[in-house]
C-alpha positions in Angstrom: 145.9 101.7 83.7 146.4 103.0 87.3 149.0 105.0 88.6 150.0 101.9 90.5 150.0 99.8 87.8 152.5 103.0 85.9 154.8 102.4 89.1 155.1 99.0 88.4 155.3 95.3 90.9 158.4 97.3 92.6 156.3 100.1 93.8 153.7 97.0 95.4 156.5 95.2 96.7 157.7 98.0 98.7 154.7 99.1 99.9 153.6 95.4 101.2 157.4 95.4 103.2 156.6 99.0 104.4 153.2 97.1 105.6 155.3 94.2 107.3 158.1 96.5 109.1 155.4 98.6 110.9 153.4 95.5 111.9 150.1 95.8 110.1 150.7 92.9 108.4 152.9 90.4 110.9 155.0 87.7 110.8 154.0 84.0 110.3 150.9 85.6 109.3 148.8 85.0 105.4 148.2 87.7 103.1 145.4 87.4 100.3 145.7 85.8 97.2 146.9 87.5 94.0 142.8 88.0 93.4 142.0 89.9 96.6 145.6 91.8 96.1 144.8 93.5 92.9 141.6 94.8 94.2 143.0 96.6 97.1 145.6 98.0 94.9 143.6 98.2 91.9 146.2 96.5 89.8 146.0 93.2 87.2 146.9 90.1 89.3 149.7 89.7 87.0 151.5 93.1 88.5 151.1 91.6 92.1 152.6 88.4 91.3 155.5 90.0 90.1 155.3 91.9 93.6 154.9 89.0 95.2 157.7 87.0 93.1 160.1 90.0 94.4 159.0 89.6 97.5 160.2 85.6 97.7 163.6 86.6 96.2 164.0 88.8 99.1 163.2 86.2 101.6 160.4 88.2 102.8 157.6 85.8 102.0 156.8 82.4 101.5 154.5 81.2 98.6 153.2 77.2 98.8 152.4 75.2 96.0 149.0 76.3 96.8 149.0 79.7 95.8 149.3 80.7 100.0 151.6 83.4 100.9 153.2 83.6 104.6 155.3 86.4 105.9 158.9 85.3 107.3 160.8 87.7 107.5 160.3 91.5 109.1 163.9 91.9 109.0 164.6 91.0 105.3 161.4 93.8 105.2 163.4 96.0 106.9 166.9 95.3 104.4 164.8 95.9 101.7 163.2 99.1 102.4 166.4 100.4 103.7 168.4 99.2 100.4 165.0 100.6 98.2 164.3 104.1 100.2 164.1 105.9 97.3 161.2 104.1 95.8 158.2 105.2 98.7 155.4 103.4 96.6 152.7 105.4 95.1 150.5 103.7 97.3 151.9 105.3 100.8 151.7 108.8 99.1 148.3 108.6 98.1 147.0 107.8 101.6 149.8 110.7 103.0 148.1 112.7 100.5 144.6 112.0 101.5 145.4 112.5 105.3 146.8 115.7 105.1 144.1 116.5 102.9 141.5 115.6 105.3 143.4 117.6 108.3 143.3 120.4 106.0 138.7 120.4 105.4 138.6 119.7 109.0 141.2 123.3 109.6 139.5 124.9 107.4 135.9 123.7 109.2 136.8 124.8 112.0 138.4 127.9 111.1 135.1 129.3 109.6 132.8 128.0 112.5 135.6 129.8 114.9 135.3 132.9 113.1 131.4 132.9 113.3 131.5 132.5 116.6 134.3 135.8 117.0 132.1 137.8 115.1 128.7 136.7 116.8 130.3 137.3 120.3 131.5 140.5 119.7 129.3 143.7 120.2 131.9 145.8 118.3 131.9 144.0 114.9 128.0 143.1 115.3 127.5 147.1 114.3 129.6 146.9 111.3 127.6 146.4 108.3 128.0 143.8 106.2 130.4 142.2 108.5 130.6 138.6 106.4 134.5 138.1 106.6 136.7 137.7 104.1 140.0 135.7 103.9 143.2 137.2 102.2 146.2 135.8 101.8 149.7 137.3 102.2 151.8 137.0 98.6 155.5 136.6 98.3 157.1 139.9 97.7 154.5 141.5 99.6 155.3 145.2 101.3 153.5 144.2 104.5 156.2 140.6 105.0 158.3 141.4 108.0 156.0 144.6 109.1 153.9 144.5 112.4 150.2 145.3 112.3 150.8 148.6 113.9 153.6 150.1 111.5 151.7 149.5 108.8 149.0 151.4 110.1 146.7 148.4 108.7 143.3 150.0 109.8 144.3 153.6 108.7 144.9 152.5 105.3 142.1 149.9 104.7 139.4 150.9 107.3 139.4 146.4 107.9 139.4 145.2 110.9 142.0 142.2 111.2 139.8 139.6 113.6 142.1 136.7 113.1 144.9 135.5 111.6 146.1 131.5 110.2 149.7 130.6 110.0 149.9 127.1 108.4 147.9 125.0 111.1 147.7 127.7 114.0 145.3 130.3 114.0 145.8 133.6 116.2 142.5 135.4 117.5 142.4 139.0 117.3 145.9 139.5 116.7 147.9 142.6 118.5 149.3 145.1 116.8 152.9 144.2 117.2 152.4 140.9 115.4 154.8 140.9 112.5 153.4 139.7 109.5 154.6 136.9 106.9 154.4 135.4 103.4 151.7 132.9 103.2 150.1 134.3 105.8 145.9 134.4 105.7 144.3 137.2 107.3 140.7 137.7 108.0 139.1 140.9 108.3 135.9 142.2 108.2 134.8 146.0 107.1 132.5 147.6 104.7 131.5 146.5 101.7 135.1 147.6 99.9 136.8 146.0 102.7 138.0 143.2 100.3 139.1 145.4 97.6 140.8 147.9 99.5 142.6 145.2 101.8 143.7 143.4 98.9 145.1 145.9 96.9 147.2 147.5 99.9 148.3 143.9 101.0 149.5 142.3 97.6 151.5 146.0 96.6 154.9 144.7 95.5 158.0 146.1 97.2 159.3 149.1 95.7 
């Protein structure tokens, strides 16, 4: 049983008014039968004619005699949403949940190949060898949350070089010495071949 088929016909029938309220379905216009219904939301055809039965006691669509089903109303759409807010179908999460999961491969993609190019443009860390970079990320509790770069002495104590640095969804190249570091925060550095355990070690010590 799918996890739309868990959530039960309610889940469907708000989804399908979601659908009709933002226009991709419109008014006066005929949605597929039950059949095509439960493949797209991978359900039996009995959960979407319960959806679909909701649906009519709502005044929100029209079924025939013929199995046909018209949207009438947008605005009973709209009531019904508004009156069932708390129940976002299953269905609108999962595509929410692949989106931001696609922005975040395409980040990361072009994280790395902005990186490369950093390290292949610069003279500097071309004559540190290995240079391969290495990600860290900032824990909570950390010692270094709220410090800048340069009070921390970051290259003193882990002879790594910070090249860049990603804050949720914007990434700061080279970052200067008065940039204050915070929790959840992913630095890249590059260094010997210790870098990663040194760095690591000195940014994850706990607050006395």
């Amino acid at each position: 049983m799918s996890e739309l088929e868990k959530a039960g016909y309610k889940s469907i029938a708000l989804d399908i008014a979601q659908r009709i309220v933002s226009g991709e379905i419109p008014i006066h216009s005929k949605i597929s039968g039950r059949s095509l219904l439960a493949g797209q939301y991978h359900v039996s055809p009995e959960t979407i004619r319960k959806a679909i039965g909701l649906l009519k006691d709502e005044k929100i669509v029209s079924v025939s005699q013929g199995k046909e089903i018209t949207i009438v109303s947008d605005s009973n759409a709209y009531e019904y949403i508004t009156k069932n807010h708390y129940l976002k179908s299953v269905y609108s999460l999962k595509q929410d949940l692949q989106l931001l999961l696609h922005q975040k491969q395409e980040l990361d993609r072009n994280f790395e190949s902005l990186v490369k190019e950093i390290i292949e443009a610069s003279d500097r860390l071309q004559n540190i060898k290995p240079y391969k970079p290495v990600e860290l990320k900032i824990k909570p509790q950390s010692h270094v949350i709220g410090n800048t770069i340069a009070n921390l002495q970051f290259w003193q104590n882990t002879g790594a070089t910070i090249i860049a640095l990603r804050r949720g969804t914007n990434v700061s190249i080279s970052p200067g010495p008065h940039v204050v570091l915070r929790e959840d925060d992913v630095i890249v550095v590059v260094g010997d071949e210790k870098v990663y355990e040194i760095t690591e070690q000195f940014i994850n010590k706990m607050r006395a």
